[in-house]
C-alpha positions as CSV (number, residue, x, y, z in Angstrom):
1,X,-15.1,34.2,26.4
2,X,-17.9,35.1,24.5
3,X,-20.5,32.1,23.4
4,X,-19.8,30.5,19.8
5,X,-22.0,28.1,18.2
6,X,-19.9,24.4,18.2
7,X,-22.5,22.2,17.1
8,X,-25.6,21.8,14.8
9,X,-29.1,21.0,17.0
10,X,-30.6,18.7,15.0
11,X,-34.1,20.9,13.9
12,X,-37.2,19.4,16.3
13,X,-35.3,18.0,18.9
14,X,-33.0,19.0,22.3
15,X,-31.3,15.9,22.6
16,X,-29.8,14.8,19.3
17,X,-26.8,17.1,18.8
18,X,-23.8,16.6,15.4
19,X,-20.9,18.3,15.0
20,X,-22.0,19.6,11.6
21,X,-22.7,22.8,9.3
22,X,-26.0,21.2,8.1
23,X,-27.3,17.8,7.4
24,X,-27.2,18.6,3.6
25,X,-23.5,19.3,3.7
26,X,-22.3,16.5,5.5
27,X,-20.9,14.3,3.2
28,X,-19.7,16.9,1.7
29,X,-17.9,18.6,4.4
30,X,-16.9,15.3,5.8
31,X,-14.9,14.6,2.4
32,X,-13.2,18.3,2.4
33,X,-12.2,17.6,5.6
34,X,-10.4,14.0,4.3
35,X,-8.4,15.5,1.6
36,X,-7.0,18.2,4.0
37,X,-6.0,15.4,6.3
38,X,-4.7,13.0,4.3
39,X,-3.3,15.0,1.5
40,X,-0.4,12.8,0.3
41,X,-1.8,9.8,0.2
42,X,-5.0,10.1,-1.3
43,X,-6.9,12.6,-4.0
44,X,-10.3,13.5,-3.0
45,X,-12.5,14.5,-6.4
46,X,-15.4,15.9,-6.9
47,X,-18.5,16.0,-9.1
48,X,-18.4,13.0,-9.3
49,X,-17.1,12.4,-5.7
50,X,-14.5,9.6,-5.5
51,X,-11.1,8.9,-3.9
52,X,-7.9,7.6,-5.0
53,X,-4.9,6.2,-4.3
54,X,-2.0,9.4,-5.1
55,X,-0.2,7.3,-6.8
56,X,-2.8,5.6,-9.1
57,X,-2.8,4.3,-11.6
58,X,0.0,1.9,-11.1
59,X,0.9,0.3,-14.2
60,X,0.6,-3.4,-14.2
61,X,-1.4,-3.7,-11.0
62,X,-4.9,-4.7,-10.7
63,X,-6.8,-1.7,-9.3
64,X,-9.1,-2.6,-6.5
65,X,-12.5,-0.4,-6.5
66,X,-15.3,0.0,-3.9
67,X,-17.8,1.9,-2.6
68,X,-21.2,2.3,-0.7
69,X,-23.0,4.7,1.1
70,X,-21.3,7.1,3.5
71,X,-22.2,7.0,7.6
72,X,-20.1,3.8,8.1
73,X,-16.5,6.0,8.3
74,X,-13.6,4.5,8.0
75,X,-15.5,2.3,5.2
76,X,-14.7,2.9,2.7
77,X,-12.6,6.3,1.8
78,X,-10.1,5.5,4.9
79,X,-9.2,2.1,3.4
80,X,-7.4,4.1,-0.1
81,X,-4.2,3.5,-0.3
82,X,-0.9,0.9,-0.5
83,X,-2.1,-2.9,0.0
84,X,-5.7,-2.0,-0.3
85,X,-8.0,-0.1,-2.0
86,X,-7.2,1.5,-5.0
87,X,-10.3,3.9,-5.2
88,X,-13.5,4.1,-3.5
89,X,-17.0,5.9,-4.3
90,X,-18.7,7.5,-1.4
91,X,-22.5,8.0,-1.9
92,X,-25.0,9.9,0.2
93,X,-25.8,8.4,3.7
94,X,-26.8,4.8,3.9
95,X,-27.1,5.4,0.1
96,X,-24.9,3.7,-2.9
97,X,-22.9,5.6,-5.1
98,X,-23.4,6.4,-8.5
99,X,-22.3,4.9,-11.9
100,X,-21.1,8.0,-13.1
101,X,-19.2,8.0,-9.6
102,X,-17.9,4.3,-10.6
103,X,-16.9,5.1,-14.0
104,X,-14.8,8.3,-13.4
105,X,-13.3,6.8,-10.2
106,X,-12.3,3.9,-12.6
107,X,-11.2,5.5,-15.5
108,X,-8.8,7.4,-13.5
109,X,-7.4,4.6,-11.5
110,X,-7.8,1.7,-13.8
111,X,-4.3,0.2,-15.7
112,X,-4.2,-2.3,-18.1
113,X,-4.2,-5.4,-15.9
114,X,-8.0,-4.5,-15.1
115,X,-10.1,-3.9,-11.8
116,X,-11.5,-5.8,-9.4
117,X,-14.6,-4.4,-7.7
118,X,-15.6,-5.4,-3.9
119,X,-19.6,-4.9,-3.8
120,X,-21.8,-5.0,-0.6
121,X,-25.0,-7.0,-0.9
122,X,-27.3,-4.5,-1.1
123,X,-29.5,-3.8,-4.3
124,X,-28.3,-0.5,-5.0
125,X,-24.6,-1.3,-4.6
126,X,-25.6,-4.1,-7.1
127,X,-27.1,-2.6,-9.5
128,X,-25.2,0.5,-9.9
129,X,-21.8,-1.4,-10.4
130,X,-23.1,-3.7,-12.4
131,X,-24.4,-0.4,-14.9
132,X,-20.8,0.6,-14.6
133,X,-19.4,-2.9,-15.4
134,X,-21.8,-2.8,-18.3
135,X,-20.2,0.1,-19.8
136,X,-16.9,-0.8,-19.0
137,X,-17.2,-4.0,-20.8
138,X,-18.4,-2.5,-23.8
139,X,-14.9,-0.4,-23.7
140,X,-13.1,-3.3,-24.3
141,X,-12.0,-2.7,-19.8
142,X,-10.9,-6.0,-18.2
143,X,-13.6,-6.1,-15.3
144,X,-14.3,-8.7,-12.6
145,X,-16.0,-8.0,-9.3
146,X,-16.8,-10.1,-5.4
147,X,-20.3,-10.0,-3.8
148,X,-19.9,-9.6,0.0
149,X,-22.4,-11.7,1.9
150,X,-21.3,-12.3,5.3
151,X,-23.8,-11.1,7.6
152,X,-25.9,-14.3,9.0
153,X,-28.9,-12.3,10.1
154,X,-31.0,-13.8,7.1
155,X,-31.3,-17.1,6.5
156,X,-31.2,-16.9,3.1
157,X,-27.7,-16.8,1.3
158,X,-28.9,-14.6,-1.5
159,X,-30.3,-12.0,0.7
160,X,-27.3,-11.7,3.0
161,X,-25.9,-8.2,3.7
162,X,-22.3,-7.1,3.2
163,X,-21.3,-6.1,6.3
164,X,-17.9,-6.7,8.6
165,X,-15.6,-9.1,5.9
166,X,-15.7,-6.1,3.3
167,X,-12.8,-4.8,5.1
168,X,-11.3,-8.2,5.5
169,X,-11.9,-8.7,1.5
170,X,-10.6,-5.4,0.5
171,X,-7.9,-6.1,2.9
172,X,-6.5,-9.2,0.9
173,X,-7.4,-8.4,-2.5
174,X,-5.5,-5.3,-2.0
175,X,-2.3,-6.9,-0.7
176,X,-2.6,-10.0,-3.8
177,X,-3.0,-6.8,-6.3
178,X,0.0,-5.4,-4.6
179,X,2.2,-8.2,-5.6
180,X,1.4,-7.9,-9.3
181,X,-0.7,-10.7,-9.6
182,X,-3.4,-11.4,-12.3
183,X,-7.3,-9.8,-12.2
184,X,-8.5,-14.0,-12.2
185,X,-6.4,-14.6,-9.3
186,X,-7.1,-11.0,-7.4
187,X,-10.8,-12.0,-8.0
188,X,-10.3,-16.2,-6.8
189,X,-8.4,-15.5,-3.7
190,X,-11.0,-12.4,-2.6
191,X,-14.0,-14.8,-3.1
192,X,-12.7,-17.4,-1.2
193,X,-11.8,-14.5,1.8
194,X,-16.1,-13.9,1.3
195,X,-16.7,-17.5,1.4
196,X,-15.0,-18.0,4.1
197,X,-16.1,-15.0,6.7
198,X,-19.5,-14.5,8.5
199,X,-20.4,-11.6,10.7
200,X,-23.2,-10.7,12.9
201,X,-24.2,-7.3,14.8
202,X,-25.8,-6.2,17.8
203,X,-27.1,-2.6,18.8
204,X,-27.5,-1.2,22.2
205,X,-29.0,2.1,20.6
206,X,-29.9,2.9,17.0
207,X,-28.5,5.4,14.9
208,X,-29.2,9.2,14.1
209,X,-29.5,10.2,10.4
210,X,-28.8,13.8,10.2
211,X,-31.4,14.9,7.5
212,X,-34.1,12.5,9.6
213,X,-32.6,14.2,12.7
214,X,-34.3,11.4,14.5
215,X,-33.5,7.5,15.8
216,X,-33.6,4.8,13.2
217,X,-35.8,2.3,15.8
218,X,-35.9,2.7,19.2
219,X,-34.9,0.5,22.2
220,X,-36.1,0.3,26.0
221,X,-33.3,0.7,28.7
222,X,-32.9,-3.2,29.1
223,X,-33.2,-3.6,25.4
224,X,-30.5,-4.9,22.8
225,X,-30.9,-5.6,18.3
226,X,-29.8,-8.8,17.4
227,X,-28.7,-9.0,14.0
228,X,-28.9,-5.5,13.2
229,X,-27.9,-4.0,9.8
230,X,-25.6,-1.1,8.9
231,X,-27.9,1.6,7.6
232,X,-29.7,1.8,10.9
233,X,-31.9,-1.3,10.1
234,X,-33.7,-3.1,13.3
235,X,-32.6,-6.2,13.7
236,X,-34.0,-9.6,13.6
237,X,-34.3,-11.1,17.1
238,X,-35.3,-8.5,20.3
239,X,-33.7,-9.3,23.5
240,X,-33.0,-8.1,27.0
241,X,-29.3,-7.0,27.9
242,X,-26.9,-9.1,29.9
243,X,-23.5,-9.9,30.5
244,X,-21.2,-9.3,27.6
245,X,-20.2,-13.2,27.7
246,X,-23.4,-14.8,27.4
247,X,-24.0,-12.5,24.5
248,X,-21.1,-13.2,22.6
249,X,-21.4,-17.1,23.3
250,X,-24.5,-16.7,21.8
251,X,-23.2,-14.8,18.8
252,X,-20.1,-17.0,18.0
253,X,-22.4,-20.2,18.7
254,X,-24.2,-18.8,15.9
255,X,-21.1,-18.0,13.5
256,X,-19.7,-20.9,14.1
257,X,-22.7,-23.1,12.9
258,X,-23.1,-20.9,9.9
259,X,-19.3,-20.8,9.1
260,X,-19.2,-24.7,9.9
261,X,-15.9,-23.7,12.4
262,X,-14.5,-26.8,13.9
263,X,-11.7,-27.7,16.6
264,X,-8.6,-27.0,14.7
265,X,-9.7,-24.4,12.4
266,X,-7.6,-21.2,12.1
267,X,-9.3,-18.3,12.4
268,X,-9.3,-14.0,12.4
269,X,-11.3,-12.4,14.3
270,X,-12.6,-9.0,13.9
271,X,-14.7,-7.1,16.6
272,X,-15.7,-4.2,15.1
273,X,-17.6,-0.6,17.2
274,X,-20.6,0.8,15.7
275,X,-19.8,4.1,15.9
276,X,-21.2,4.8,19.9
277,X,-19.2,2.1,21.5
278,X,-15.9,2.7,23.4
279,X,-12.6,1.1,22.8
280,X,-12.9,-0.6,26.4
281,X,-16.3,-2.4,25.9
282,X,-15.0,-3.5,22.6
283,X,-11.8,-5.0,24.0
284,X,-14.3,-6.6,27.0
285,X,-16.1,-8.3,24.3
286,X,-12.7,-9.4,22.4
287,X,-12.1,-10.7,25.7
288,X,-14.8,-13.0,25.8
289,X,-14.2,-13.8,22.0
290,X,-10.7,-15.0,23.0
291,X,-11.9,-16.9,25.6
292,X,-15.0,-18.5,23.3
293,X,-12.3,-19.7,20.5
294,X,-9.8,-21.6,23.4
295,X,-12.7,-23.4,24.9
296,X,-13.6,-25.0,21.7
297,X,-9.9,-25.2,20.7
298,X,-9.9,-23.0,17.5
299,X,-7.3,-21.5,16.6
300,X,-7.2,-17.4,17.3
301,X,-4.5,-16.5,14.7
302,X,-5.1,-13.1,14.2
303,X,-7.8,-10.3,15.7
304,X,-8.6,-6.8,14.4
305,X,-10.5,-4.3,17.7
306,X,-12.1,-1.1,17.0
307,X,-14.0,1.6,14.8
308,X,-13.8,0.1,11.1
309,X,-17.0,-0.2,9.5
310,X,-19.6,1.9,11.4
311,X,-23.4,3.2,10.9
312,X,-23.1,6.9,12.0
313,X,-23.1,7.3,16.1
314,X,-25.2,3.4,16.3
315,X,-24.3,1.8,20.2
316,X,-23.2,-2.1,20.0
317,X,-20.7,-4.2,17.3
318,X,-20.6,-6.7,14.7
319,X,-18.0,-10.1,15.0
320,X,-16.5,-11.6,12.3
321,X,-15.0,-14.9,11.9
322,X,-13.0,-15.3,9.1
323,X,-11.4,-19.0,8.1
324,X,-7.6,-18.5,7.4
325,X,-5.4,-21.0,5.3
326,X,-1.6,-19.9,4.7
327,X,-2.5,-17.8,1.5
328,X,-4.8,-15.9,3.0
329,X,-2.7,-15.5,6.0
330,X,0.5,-14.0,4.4
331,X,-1.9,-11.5,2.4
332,X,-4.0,-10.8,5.7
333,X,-0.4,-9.6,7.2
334,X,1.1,-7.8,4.3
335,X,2.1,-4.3,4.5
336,X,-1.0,-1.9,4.3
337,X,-0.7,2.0,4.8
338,X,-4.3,3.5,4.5
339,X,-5.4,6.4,6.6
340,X,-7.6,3.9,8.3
341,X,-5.8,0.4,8.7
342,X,-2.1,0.6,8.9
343,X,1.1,-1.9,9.7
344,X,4.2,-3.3,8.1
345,X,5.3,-0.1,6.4
């Protein structure tokens, strides 16, 4: 068999290898790739690059928009589709999508009951919707829109990062869109999904950005992140490695103060890989999740495990608690078909 070049060395370095053409054509690639795969359930555009729901739009349903940067795969692109996301905008990686992006993804998705977008906290994300919901509003567009803040690494609410509930947000808004009901109530019962959901993450390694072709931050052997962010950010507290269940008690300790979670309280739970990290260590620390929630008596309702919101090949996870009352129960387990999240159908 004669030798045939696989992968893409990343320039400067023998160790960091992708499965790519070139670290300018990633995204790009990537989302040709996407359409191929998943041709009849969603349409892949281009210039501006968006994707949407085959079916969309569907008349007298809210149309449920997001977007952010691309690296984190499945998010956002493989959650288009019935009971979630009508259309999502994939920018750059680790970098927010455009307005322009916004707009035409709207515009082509959009009915008359309006559209409800799900936004990250990040500045970028910010800013750029709110220039699309600027213009939107000036068309006369029925517009609304949900800040996700979950992620308890910074103290300070305002300054909180979107991270592990935006699929748990999408997730419901979707399904209440589904069934037809009103953009005020789409937008209600997703903010109180956000208000009631905290995350936190933890690396074991950092991530590779193709065009840096390097490690965001580095770690020693016996080294983990605490409170890591998505785009390959460090994290806020350094500490040495041990057993998976001291970490997570740690961890859930932690969401559990923040979320103010109680004995009693129903809850989902969503352990969700980084990118680097295998199915087994993710069900070990679901495991230890499990076993955190029935020592202090709350109640484990419902439990998501695996790759849904990563930051390109990053080692480690983030948790999630989410608070469940019976609304957001029923729209948590409603029929979803996505290329990336799938049951009831």
């Amino acid at each position: 068999m004669s030798d045939t070049v696989v992968a893409q060395m990343a320039p400067g370095s023998a160790q960091v290898k992708m499965l790519i053409n070139a670290a300018d054509t990633v995204v790009s690639d990537a989302l040709e790739g996407f359409a191929q795969a998943y041709p009849g359930m969603v349409r892949v555009m281009r210039d501006p690059d968006y994707v949407v729901r085959a079916d969309a739009p569907l008349p007298q349903r809210v149309a449920i928009i997001s977007g952010g940067g691309s690296g984190h795969e499945p998010m956002h692109v493989g959650y288009v589709g019935r009971g979630m996301l009508t259309a999502a905008c994939p920018g750059a990686i680790f970098t927010s999508p455009t307005p322009d992006q916004i707009l035409a993804a709207t515009r082509v998705s959009a009915s008359q009951a309006g559209v409800l977008y799900i936004i990250k906290n990040y500045a970028g994300d910010r800013m750029n919707f709110e220039i699309a919901i600027e213009t939107l509003l000036t068309e006369g567009m029925s517009v609304a829109s949900v800040v996700v803040a979950d992620d308890i690494a910074s103290p300070s609410r305002d300054l909180r990062r979107g991270a592990g509930a935006t699929i748990i947000v999408e997730k419901i808004a979707g399904a209440a869109a589904e069934m037809g009901v009103s953009l005020a109530e789409c937008a209600e019962v997703a903010r109180r999904a956000e208000r009631q959901s905290r995350s936190v993450g933890v690396a074991l390694s950092a991530c590779t950005i193709p065009a840096l072709a390097r490690s965001s931050f580095h770690l020693g052997d016996d080294e983990i992140e605490i409170g890591i962010g998505i785009h390959g950010e460090v994290g806020r507290q350094r500490a040495t490695l041990a057993p998976v269940a001291q970490l997570v008690d740690h961890l859930c300790g932690a969401l559990a103060d923040d979320l103010g979670l109680r004995e009693g309280d129903r809850t989902l739970a969503l352990i969700n890989g980084l990118g680097a990290t295998t199915r087994m260590e993710l069900y070990i620390v679901f495991c230890e999740v499990a076993r955190w929630c029935a020592t202090r008596r709350v109640v484990l309702e419902r439990s998501l495990v695996g790759n849904y919101m990563t930051s390109l090949d990053m080692a480690g996870c983030t948790i999630t608690f989410t608070r469940l009352d019976d609304e957001l129960l029923q729209l948590w387990d409603a029929p979803v078909c996505t290329p990336a999240l799938r049951w009831g159908v």
